[in-house]
C-alpha positions as CSV (number, residue, x, y, z in Angstrom):
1,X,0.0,0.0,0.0
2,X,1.5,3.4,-1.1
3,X,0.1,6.5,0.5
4,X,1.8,10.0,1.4
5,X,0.9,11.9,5.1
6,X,1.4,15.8,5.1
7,X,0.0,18.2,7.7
8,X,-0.7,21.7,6.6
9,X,0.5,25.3,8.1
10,X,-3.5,25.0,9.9
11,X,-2.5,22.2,11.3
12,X,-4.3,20.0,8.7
13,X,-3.5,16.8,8.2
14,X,-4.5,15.3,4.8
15,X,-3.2,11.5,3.4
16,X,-3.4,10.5,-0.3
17,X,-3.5,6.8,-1.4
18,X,-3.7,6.6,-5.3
19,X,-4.7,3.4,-6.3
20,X,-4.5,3.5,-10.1
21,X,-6.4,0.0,-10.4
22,X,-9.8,1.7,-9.4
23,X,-12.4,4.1,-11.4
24,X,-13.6,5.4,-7.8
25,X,-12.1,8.2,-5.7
26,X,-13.0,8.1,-1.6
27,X,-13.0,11.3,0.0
28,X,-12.9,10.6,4.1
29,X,-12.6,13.6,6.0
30,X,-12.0,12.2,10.2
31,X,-12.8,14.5,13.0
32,X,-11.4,13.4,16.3
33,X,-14.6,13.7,18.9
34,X,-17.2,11.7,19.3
35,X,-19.6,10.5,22.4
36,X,-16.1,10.2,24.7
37,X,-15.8,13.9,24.5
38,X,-19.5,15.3,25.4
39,X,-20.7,15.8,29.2
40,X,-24.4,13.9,30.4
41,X,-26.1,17.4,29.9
42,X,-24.6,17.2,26.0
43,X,-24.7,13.2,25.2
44,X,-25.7,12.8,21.9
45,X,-24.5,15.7,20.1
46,X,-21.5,14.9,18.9
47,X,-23.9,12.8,16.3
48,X,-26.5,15.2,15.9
49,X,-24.2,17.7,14.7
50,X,-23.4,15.3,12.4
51,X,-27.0,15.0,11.1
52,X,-26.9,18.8,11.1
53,X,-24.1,19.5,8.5
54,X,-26.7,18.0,5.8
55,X,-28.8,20.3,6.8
56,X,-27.9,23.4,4.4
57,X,-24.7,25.6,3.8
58,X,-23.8,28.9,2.8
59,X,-23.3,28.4,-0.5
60,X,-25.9,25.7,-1.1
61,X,-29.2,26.8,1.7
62,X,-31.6,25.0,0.7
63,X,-33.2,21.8,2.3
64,X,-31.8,18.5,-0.2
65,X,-29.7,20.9,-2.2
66,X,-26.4,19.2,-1.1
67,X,-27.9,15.9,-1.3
68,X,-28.9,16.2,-4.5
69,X,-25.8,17.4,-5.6
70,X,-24.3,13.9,-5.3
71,X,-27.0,11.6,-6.3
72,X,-26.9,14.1,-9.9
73,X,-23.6,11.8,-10.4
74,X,-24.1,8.4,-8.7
75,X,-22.0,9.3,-5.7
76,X,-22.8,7.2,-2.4
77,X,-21.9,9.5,0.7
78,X,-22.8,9.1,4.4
79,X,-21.5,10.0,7.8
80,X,-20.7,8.2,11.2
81,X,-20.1,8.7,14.5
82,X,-18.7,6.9,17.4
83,X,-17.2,7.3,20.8
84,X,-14.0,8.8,19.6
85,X,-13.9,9.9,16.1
86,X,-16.9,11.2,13.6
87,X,-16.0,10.8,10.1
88,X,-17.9,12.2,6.7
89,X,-16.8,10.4,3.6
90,X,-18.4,10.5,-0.4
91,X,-17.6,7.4,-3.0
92,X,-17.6,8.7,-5.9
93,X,-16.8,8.5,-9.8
94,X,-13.0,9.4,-10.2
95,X,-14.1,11.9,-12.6
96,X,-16.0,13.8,-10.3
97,X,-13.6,13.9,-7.0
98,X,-13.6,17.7,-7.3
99,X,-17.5,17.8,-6.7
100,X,-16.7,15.2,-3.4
101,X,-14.1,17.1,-1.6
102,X,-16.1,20.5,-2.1
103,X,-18.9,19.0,-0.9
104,X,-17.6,17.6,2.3
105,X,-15.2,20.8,2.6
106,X,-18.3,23.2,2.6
107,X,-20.6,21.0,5.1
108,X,-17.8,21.6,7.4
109,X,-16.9,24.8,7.5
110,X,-20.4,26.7,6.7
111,X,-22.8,24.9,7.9
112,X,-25.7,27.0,8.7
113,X,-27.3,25.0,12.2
114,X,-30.7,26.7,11.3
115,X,-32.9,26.5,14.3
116,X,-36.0,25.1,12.3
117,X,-33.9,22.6,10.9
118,X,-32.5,21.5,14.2
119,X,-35.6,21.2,15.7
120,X,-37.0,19.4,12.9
121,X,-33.8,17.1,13.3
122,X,-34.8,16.1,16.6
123,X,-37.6,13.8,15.4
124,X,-35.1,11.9,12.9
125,X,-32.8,11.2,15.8
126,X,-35.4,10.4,18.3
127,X,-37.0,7.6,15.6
128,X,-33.4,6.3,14.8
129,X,-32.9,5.5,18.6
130,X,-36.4,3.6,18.6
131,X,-34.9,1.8,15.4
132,X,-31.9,1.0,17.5
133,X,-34.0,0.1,20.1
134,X,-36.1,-2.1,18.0
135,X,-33.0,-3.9,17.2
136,X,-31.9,-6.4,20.4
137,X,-29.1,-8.1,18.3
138,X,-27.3,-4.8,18.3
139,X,-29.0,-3.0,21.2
140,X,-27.7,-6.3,23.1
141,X,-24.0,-4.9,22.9
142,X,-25.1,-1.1,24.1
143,X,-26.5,-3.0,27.5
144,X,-22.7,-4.6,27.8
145,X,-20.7,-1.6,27.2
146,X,-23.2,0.0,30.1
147,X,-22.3,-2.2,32.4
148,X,-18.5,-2.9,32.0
149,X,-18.2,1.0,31.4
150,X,-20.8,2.2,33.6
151,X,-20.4,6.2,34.3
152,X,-17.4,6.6,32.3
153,X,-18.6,8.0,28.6
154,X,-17.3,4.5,27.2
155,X,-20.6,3.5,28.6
156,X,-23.0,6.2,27.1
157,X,-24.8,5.4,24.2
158,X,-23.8,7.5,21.1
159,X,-27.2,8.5,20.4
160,X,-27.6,10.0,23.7
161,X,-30.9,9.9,26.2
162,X,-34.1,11.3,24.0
163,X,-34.4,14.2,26.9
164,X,-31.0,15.9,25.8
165,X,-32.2,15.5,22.2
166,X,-35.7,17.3,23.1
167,X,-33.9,19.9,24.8
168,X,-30.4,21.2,23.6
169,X,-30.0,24.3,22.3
170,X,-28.8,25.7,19.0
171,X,-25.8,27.5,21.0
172,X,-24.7,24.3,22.6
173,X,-24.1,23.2,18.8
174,X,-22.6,26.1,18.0
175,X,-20.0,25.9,20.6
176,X,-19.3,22.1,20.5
177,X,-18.7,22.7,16.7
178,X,-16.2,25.6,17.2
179,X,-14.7,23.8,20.1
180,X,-14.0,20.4,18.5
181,X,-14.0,21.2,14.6
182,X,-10.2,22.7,14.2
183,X,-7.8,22.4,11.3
184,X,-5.2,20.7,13.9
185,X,-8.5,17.7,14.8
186,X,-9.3,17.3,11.0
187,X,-8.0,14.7,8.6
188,X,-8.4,14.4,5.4
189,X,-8.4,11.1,3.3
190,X,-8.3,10.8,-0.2
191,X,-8.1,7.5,-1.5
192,X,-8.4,5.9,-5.2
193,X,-7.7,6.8,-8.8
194,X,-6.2,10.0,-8.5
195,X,-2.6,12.2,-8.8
196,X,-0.7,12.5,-5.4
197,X,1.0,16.2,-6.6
198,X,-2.3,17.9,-7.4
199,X,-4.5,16.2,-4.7
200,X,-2.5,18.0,-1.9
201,X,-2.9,21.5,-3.5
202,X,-6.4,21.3,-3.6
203,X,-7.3,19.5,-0.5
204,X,-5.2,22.3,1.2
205,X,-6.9,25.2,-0.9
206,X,-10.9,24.1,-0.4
207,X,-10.1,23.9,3.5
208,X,-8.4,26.5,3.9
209,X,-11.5,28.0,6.2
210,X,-11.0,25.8,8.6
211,X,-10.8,27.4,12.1
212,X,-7.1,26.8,14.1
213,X,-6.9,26.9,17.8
214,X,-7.2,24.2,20.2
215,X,-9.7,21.6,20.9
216,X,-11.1,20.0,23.8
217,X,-9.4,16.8,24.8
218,X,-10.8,13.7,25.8
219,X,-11.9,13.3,29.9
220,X,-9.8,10.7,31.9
221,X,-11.4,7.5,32.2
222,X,-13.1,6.6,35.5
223,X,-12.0,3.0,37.0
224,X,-14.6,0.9,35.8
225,X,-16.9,-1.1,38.2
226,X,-15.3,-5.1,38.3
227,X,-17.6,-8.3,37.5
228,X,-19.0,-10.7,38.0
229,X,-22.1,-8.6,36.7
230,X,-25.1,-9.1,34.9
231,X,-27.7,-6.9,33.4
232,X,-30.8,-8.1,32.0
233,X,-33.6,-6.3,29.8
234,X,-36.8,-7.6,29.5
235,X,-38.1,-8.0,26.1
236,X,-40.8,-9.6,24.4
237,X,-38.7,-11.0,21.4
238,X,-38.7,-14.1,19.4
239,X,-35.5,-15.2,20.7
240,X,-33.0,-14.6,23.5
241,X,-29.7,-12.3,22.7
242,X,-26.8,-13.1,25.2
243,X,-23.1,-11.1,25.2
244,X,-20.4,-12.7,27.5
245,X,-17.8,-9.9,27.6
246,X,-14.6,-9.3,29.4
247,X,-12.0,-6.3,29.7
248,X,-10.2,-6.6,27.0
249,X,-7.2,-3.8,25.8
250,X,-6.7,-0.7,24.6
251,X,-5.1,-0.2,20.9
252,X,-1.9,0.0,21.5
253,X,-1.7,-2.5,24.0
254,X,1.0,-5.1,23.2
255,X,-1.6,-7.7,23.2
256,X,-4.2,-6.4,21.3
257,X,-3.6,-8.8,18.2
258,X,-3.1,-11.6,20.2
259,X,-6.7,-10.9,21.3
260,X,-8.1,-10.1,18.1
261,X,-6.5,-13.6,16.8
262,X,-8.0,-15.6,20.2
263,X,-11.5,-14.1,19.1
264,X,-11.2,-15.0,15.8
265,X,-10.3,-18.9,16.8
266,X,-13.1,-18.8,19.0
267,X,-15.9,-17.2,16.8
268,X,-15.2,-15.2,13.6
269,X,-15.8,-17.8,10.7
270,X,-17.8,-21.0,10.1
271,X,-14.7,-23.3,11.2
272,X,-14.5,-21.2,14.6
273,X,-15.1,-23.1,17.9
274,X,-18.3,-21.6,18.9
275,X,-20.0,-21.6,15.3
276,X,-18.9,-25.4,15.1
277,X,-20.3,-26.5,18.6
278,X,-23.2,-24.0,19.2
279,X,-24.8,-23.7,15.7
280,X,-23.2,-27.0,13.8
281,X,-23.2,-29.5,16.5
282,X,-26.1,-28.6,19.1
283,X,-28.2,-26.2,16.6
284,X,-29.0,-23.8,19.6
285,X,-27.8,-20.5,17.0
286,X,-28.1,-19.2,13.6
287,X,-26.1,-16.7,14.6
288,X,-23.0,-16.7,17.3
289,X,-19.7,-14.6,16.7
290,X,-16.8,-13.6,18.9
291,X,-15.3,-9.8,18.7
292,X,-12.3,-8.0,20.6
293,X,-13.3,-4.2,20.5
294,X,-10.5,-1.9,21.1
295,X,-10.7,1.7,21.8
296,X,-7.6,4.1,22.5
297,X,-7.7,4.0,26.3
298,X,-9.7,0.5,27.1
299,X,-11.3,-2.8,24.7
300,X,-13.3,-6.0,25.6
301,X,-13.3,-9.2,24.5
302,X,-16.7,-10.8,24.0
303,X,-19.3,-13.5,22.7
304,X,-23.0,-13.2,21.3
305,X,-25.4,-15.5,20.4
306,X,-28.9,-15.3,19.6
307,X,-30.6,-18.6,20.5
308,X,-34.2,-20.1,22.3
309,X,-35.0,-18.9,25.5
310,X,-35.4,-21.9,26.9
311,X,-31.8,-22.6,26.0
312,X,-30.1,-19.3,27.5
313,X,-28.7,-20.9,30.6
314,X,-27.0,-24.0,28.1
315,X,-26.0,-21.7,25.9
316,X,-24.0,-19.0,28.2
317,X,-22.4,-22.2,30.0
318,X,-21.1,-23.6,26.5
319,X,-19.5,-20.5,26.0
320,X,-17.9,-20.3,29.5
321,X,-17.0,-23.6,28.9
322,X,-15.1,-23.0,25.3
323,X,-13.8,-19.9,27.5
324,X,-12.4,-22.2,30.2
325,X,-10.7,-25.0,27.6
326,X,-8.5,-22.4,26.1
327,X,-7.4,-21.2,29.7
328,X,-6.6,-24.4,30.0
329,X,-5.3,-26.5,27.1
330,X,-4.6,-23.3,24.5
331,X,-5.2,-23.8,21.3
332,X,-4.0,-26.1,18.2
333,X,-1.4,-25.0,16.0
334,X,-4.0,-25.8,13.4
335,X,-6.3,-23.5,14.3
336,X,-4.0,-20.9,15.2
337,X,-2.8,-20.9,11.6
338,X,-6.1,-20.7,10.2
339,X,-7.0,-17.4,12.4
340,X,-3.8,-15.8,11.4
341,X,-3.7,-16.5,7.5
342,X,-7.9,-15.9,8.1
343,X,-7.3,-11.9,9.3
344,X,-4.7,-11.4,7.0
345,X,-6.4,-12.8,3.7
346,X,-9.3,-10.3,5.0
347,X,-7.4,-8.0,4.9
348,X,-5.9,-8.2,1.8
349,X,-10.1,-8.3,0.3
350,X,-11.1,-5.4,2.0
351,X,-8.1,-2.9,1.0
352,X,-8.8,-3.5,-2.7
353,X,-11.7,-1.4,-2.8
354,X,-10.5,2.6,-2.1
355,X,-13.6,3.0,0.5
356,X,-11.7,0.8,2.7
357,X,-8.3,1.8,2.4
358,X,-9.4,5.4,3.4
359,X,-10.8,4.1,6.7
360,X,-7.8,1.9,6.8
361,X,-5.4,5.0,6.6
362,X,-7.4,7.4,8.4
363,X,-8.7,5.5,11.3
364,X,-5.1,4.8,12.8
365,X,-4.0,8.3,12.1
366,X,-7.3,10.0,14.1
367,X,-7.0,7.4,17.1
368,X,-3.5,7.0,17.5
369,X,-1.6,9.9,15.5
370,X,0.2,7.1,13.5
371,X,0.0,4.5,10.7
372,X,1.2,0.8,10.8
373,X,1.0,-0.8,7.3
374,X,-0.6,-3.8,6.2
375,X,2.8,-5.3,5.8
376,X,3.5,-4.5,9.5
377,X,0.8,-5.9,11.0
378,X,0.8,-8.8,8.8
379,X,4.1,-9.3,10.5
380,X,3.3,-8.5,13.9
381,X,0.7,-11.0,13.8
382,X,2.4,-13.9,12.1
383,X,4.3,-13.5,15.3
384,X,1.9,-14.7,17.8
385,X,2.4,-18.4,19.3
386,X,0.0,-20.4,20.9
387,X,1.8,-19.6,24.0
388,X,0.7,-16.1,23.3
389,X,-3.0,-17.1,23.0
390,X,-3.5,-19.3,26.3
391,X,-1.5,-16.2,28.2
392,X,-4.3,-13.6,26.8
393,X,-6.7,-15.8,27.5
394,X,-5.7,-16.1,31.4
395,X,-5.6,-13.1,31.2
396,X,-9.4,-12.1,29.9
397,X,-11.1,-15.0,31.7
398,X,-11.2,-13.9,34.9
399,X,-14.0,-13.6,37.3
400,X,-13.5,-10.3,38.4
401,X,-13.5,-9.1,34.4
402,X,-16.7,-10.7,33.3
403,X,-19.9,-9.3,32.1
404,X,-23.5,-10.6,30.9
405,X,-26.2,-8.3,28.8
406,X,-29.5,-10.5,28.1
407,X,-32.3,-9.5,25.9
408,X,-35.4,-11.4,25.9
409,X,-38.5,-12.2,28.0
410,X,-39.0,-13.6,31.7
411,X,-35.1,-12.7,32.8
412,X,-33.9,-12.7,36.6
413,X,-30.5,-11.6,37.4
414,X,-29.4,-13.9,40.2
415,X,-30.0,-17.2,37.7
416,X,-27.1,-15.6,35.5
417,X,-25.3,-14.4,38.1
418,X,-24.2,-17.5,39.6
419,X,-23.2,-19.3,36.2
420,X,-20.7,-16.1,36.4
421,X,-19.1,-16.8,39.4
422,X,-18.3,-20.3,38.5
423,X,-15.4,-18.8,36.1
């Protein structure tokens, strides 16, 4: 992978990526606040500003102006935020990349935050929680991060609670986007068929507006609250959705891949341990995965399934129990193998297409202020011994680090509770 990092006299940093092979340009433009970086009275802005930049512009007022704009060309565009970056990005025909980075440049820097159309907003974000909500297989994994997070803003949803959306204030907006939306916070990605020596001269000219100055930084994290612990949330749904997490690490944590390789043996393909046992042997899951989420200051490592009720209390005790057999007896240098050649041939699919190689780029340099290639980490990983594995794995399986979120019906905490503390 070829790409070239510059940082303007703003403070701007932009990273081009030409990938000749492609008839698609990505523009990605990474702002580095999210959820972690709001207060309980402003939880949930972060991502309705981001709603809000849609919303009309200087140059282009009008309601759907923008977006038609890019649909005139066959552009997809969309924006996303999480706990610690928001990010705007446009796919579009190579020919057109002009037409995508002054889109994205003007949505950032003159947006117009009208009051009707913020309050109008509020009803779009208010139904897009109750679609969230409506949603246990992914509302499942809000209840964990709750509970292993718990006051820290790792544990907020990103959507905030519907009272701050009914309530704040056009000024708060205002502020948050002078506060956080700096030249020195912005990055811009452009990845995909274009020229490296003109892309910098006009990534650097269309944001030149950009404000300088300082941003807010991220609050310290709180300790979190140790497990055993267990929350449940009482649902009326078709089946029963069950996360086992655990603490897991941070980014840059020397461990991190080892982790992301141990999750991988245990359930991120078909051959994996828990897809084999708890969907091709016992048929309790269509669905069971395992994940290691890793954020700049914390992670966790953890298990879903969606299966019967009836079969909740089996099920979370055949996970424990995979859980426990690679504390004790590690893992095969078969499957070992398979998870490492698995993440890195996954790799290699994903960073053909130029949407992918812009969040590939882009995402380490927001986070961590540095990029590792895939060449590096390919190596970093091939690293990793079976030895490595069953140490992580001591590690993460301990009672003190373990969590339960339940969706479903009929739900008491104490039944789960003790299957916990039998780790």
């Amino acid at each position: 992978m070829k790409f070239t990092k510059r940082t303007f006299e703003n403070g701007l940093r932009a990273i081009v990526a030409p990938m000749q092979s492609t008839e698609t340009v990505t523009v990605l433009v990474f702002v580095g606040t999210g959820a972690n970086y709001e207060t309980r009275e402003i939880n949930g802005l972060s991502h309705f500003l981001e709603h809000m930049f849609f919303k009309g512009t200087k140059n282009h007022p009008k309601p759907g102006e923008l977006d038609r704009m890019l649909d005139s060309v066959g552009a997809i565009h969309n924006a996303f935020t999480s706990r610690e970056e928001t990010g705007y990005w446009i796919k579009i025909d190579a020919k057109h990349f002009p037409l995508a980075l002054t889109f994205v440049s003007d949505i950032l820097q003159n947006a117009l935050l009208k009051e009707e159309e913020i309050n109008r907003e509020r009803g779009v974000i208010l139904e897009e929680m109750k679609m969230y909500w409506d949603d246990p297989r992914r509302y499942v994994w809000s209840l964990l991060e709750g509970l292993i997070y718990g006051d820290n803003s790792y544990g907020w949803d990103v959507l905030g609670p519907a009272r701050n959306i009914q309530k704040i204030k056009r000024s708060a907006f205002v502020n948050y986007w002078r506060s956080q939306y700096v030249a020195s916070n912005t990055i811009v990605v452009i990845a995909g068929n274009v020229s490296e020596s003109t892309t910098f001269s006009k990534v650097e000219s269309v944001f030149s507006g950009l404000r300088t100055g300082k941003y807010a930084k991220e609050p310290p994290m709180k300790k979190v609250i140790l497990g055993p612990r267990v929350r449940i949330f009482e649902k009326n749904t078709d089946q029963s959705h069950v996360v086992i997490g655990a603490l897991g690490y941070s980014l840059e944590h020397k461990d991190r891949l080892v982790a992301d390789v141990l999750s991988t043996i245990l359930g991120g393909y078909m051959s994996s341990r828990l897809w084999s046992d708890i969907r091709g042997k016992h048929g309790l899951a269509y669905h069971v995965h395992a994940e290691h989420q890793p954020y700049k200051h914390t992670g966790y490592f953890a298990a879903y399934a969606g299966v019967p009720h009836e079969r909740r209390e089996e099920t979370i005790r055949r996970i424990i129990g995979h859980l426990e057999k690679i504390k004790k007896s590690g893992v095969t240098k078969e499957e070992l193998s398979r998870a490492k050649e698995n993440i890195k041939g996954r790799m290699a699919i994903s960073l053909e297409s130029s949407d992918e190689v812009a969040t590939f780029l882009g995402t380490q340099e927001v986070l961590l202020g540095k990029i590792k290639t895939p060449d590096e980490l390919k190596k970093r990983i091939e690293k990793i011994t079976g030895e490595d594995i069953a140490r992580v794995a001591k590690s993460l399986f301990q009672k003190d680090k373990v969590y339960l979120a339940i969706i479903g019906p009929h739900l008491k905490e104490e039944a789960y509770d003790g299957i916990l503390r039998s780790i």
